[in-house]
Every structure is written in structure tokens, then in C-alpha cells.
C-alpha positions, 0 to 999 in steps of 0.5 A, a space after each residue: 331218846 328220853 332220859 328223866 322225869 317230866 317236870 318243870 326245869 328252871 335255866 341255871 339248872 339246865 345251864 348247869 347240864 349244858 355247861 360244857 358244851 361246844 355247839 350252840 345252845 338256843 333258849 326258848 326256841 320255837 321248833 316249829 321252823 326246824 320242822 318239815 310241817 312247820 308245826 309246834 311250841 317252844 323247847 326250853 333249849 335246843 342244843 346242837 352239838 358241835 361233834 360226836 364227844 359233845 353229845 356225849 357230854 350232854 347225855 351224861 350230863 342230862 343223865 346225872 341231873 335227870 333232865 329229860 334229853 330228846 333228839 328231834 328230827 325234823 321230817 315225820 315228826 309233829 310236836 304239839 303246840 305246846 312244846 317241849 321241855 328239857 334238852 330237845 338235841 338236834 343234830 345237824 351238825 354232825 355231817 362227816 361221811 367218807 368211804 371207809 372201805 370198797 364199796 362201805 360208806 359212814 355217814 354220820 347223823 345229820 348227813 342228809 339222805 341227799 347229800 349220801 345218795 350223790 356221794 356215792 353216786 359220785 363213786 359209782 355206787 348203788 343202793 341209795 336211790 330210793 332216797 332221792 328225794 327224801 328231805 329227811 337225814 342219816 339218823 332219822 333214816 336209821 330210826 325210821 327204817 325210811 324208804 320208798 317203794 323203790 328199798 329202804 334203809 335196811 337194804 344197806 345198813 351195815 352197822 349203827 354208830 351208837 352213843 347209849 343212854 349212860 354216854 358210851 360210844 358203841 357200834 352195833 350191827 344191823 344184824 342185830 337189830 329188828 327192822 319193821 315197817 317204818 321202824 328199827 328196833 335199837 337200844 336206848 340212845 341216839 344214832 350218830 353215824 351210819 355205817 353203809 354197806 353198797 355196790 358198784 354199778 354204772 352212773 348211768 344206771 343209778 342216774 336212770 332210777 334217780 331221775 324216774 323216781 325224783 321224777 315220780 314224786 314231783 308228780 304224785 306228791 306234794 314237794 312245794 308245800 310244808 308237810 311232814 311226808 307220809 301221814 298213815 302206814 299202808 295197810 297190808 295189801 292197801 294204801 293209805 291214800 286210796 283209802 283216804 281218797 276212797 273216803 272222799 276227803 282229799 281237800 279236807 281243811 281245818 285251819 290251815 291244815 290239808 289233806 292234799 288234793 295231790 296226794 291223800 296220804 299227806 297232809 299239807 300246812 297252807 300256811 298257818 297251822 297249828 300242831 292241834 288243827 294238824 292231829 284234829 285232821 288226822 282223827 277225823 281222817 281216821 275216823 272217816 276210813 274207819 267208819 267207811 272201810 273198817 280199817 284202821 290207819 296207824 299213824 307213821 308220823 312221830 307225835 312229841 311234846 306236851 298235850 
């Protein structure tokens, strides 16, 4: 979510917004390490509220001044060299998750997909498998609509714990919402929890696709080095990292940024790179495809910040 109008904001009046905040509030913060790719510039604060009635403080605060107000995930996500300004909200905190009924789980936000995934595994619940493995979080998840081939968040979205633009609380159902290929359609606002609606089945079962797809991913994909899971949507009947491969440019470097020999459809920071030489390689594979196929990819990873 984005509230406000772009401009310059000076720290008394973004310490005016965030006066009453309970969770940590850090000045100038280079977001690159709260990212998967370890790309990007400077927010001109970085707050984590402490629970669910702090980022409604800071919504409506942020609303009432016209600061702009961001969420950042951490996974799928690039923010360009020159950061971002205003609120950017992370929340990491917010990592509550129980069974609230049979078979019905509520997550909240910052709970990592993980860490749900073994929760009901320890119930002897089914449904989450195609996240083993997935660094990325509850809230993210939502937004996202995230999987694998193995199903994906709307296989078990049950309901959206939901705080909108104005600072109101509400649940939203999932039948009401629109869920595309690596995106949900939702209101303005920011996702805080997730209701999960899953099946029983026996802990041998869930173990035996866990273990095969976690086994999966450590041989197609590149789990030890920064990168921000997959780059490009996959065609209709296509793959991205076909064509990519196809095209010749696995190994392709600019800077620090790759794309990966392990699989094509990721692109991995070697150590150094910047936001810039990461979106450069992303043209020119783009291009590249194009050129060769007459394909277009679009781009599954988020873009933010300043150009």
C-alpha cells in the first residue's frame, strides 16, 4: 500500500507521524539487507510495528499527514538503488498463528511460510506443501498469490485479515477476491493475517511431498546465493527458464548480477550488485528472448523505490 504524494519529507514531520508508535523506528535504513537479493537504496525510515493496533496507528497517521506509507516484503521484490521515501513498514513482527477452529489455521502476516507449513504439519494437516522451501512470508504470500507447481495460496485462503487505507480493521473473504497468476486482486490496505482453511491427512503423507519438493528445489534452483525467486511469469504453455536457456544466456553477468547456470529464470547477486545492474540484466534478457522468440516475459518480481 502507497498513501500520499511523492515529495521530500524532513524527520520532525515523519517523527510527528510515527509519535506513538510501539515498534522500532529505524532512521535512514539501507533496506538492502531486509531483502532476499540484497539490492537497494535508503528508506527514510523503516518502522516495524510491535502488533496489529501499531500499524493502524501508523496508517492513520501517515493518511492525516499525506506521507507516503509502504509495506516492503522482503522476497520478489527489487527497490532501486536510490531508496525510498516516506514510511516503508515491515512486518516482522507480526508472527501470531494458532488453530482457531478444526482444520482452520490464522496466520498472522510476518509468519514465514516455513514456519506455517511445520505448524500444521505438527497437526497432521495438509495443504501447505507447495511452500516448503519458499523464504517468503504469510502477507507476501497473500499479495502474491505465491506457489509452485505443487498449488498456491488460494488452494487454502480462507479469509484475509485486513487493515484498509482509512485504519479500519476488516476480514475479507477469499471468495471475494480475484486471484491471478502470482497476484490477488485486494482492496487498498495491508494484509495482517490469514485465515487458512486445511485438511487432515497422515504425517507420512505431508513428510513424502515436503521432502520431494524441498529435495526439488535444491537441485533445480539456486538456494545458496541472494536472489529474489523467480524472475519472469511463465508463458502460457512456456517457461521462462526454457526460453532464457534457449536464448543462450545462462551465465550472462553485469556486474555482480547473474543469471544463474542452475536455473535460468533466477538471477543471483555474486556478491555486489546493484539494483541497476540487476534491472540492466533483466532488459537484456528480455530483450534477448524477444528478439529470438518473439515472446515477451513479464516480470513477476515487484519493482519500488526511486529511479
Amino acid at each position: 500500500m502507497v498513501t500520499g504524494q511523492r515529495r521530500t519529507f524532513s524527520v520532525p514531520v515523519l517523527r510527528r507521524v510515527l509519535l506513538h508508535v510501539k515498534g522500532e523506528i529505524l532512521w535512514h535504513e539501507p533496506l538492502a539487507p531486509h531483502t532476499s537479493l540484497q539490492v537497494g537504496g535508503i528508506a527514510d525510515v523503516l518502522v516495524i510495528p510491535a502488533d496489529v493496533e501499531d500499524v493502524i496507528r501508523v496508517v492513520r497517521s501517515a493518511r492525516m499527514s499525506h506521507v507516503p506509507l509502504m509495506v516492503l516484503g522482503g522476497t520478489n521484490v527489487i527497490i532501486r538503488d536510490k531508496g525510498i521515501r516516506g514510511i516503508v513498514m515491515q512486518l516482522k513482527y507480526l508472527t501470531n498463528i494458532q488453530e482457531e477452529a478444526s482444520q482452520l489455521v490464522y496466520a498472522q502476516a510476518g509468519v514465514r511460510l516455513p514456519r506455517l507449513m511445520q505448524f500444521a504439519f505438527g497437526r497432521k494437516l495438509s495443504g501447505m506443501e507447495w511452500a516448503a522451501g519458499i523464504p517468503g512470508t504469510v502477507g507476501g504470500g497473500v499479495v502474491m498469490n505465491a506457489g509452485t507447481r505443487l498449488g498456491e495460496m488460494q488452494d487454502v485462503l480462507h479469509a484475509v485479515d485486513f487493515v484498509t487505507i482509512h485504519g479500519k480493521r476488516k476480514r475479507v473473504d477469499a471468495s471475494t477476491l480475484s486471484f491471478l497468476y502470482r497476484k490477488t486482486r485486494l482492496p487498498q490496505g495491508i494484509v495482517v493475517g490469514a485465515w487458512i482453511q486445511l485438511r487432515s491427512a497422515a504425517k507420512d503423507t505431508i513428510q513424502s511431498a515436503t521432502k520431494h519438493y524441498l529435495q526439488y528445489r535444491k537441485t533445480t534452483q539456486p538456494l545458496t546465493l541472494p536472489n529474489a525467486g523467480s524472475v519472469f511469469k511463465n508463458p502460457t504453455g512456456d517457461s521462462a527458464g526454457r526460453l532464457i536457456e534457449a536464448a543462450g544466456l545462462k551465465g550472462m553477468r553485469i556486474g555482480d548480477a547473474e543469471v544463474s547456470m542452475k536455473h535460468a529464470n533466477f538471477i543471483v547477486n555474486r556478491g555486489g550488485a546493484t539494483a541497476e545492474q540487476v534491472l540492466t540484466l533483466v532488459r537484456t534478457v528480455r530483450d534477448q528472448v524477444a528478439r529470438k522468440f518473439g515472446v515477451r516475459l513479464q516480470l513477476e518480481w515487484k519493482v519500488v523505490g526511486e529511479k
